[in-house]
C-alpha positions in Angstrom: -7.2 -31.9 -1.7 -7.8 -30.7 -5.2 -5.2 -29.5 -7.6 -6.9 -27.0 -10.1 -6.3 -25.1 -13.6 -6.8 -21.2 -13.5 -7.5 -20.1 -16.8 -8.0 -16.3 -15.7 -4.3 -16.5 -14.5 -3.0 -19.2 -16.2 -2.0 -21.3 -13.5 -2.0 -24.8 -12.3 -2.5 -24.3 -8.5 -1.9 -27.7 -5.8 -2.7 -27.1 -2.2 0.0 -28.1 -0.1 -1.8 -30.8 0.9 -1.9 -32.8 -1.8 1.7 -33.9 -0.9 0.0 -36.3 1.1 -0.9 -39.9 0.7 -2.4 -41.3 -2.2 0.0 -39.1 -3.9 2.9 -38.0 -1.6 4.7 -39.9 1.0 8.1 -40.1 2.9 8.0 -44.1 3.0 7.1 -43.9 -1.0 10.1 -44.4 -3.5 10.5 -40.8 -5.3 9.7 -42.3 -8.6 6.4 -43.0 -7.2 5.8 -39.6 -5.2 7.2 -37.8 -8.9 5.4 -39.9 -11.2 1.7 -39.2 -8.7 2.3 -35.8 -8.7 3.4 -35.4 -12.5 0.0 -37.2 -13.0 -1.6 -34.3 -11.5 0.5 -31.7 -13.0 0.2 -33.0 -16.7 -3.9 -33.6 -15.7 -4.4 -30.2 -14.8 -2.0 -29.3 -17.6 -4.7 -30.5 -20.4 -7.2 -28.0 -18.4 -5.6 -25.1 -20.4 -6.5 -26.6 -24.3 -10.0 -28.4 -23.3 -13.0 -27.0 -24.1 -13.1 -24.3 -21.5 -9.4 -23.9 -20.8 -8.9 -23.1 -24.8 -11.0 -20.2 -24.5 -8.3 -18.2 -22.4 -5.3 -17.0 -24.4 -1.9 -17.0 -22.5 -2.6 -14.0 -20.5 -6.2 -15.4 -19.1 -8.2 -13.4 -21.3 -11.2 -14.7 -22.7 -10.6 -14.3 -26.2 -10.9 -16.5 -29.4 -6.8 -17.3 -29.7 -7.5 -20.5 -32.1 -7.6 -20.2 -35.7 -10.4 -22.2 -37.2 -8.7 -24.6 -38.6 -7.2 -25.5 -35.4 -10.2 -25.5 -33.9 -11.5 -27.8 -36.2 -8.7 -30.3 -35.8 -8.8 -29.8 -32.2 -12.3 -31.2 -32.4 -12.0 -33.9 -34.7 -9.6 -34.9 -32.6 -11.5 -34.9 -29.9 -14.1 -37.0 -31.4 -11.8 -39.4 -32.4 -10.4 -39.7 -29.8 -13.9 -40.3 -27.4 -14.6 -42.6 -30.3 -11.0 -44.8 -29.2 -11.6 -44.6 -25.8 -15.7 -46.0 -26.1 -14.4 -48.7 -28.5 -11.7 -49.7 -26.5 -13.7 -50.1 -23.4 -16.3 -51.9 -25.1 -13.7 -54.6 -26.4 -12.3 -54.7 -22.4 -16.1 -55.5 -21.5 -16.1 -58.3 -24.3 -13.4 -60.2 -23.0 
């Protein structure tokens, strides 16, 4: 089951079968069956300001909404970011 971001509506859709095991069960304590599907929910969340999902303003349209100085941060932070993630997986490898 996949849970996906529609940016032409603005929506996070999740099939009802999602609430399913790995992330949804009766015998699971409900912090676990909350915390699996706020995973999803805040993951699909960050659809809506990536590269794609930034393009769509609040009302789906495909329209340039970002100043370009947000923009600009948005990428530097972005590559920053990468950058932290490579580095830090690199020093995992190393030890």
């Amino acid at each position: 089951m996949n849970a996906y971001y529609e940016p032409t509506l603005n929506t996070i859709n999740f099939p009802a079968g999602i609430l399913q095991p790995p992330f949804f069960s009766v015998s699971y304590p409900p912090s676990v069956n909350l915390g699996a599907v706020g995973a999803v929910m805040g993951h699909e969340l960050t659809h809506g300001f990536d590269d794609q999902g930034a393009q769509f303003d609040g009302d789906g349209k495909l329209t340039k909404w970002w100043s370009d100085s947000v923009s600009f941060v948005f990428k530097t932070r972005t590559v920053f970011t990468i950058a932290g993630v490579v580095n830090s997986a690199d020093l995992a490898r190393r030890s």
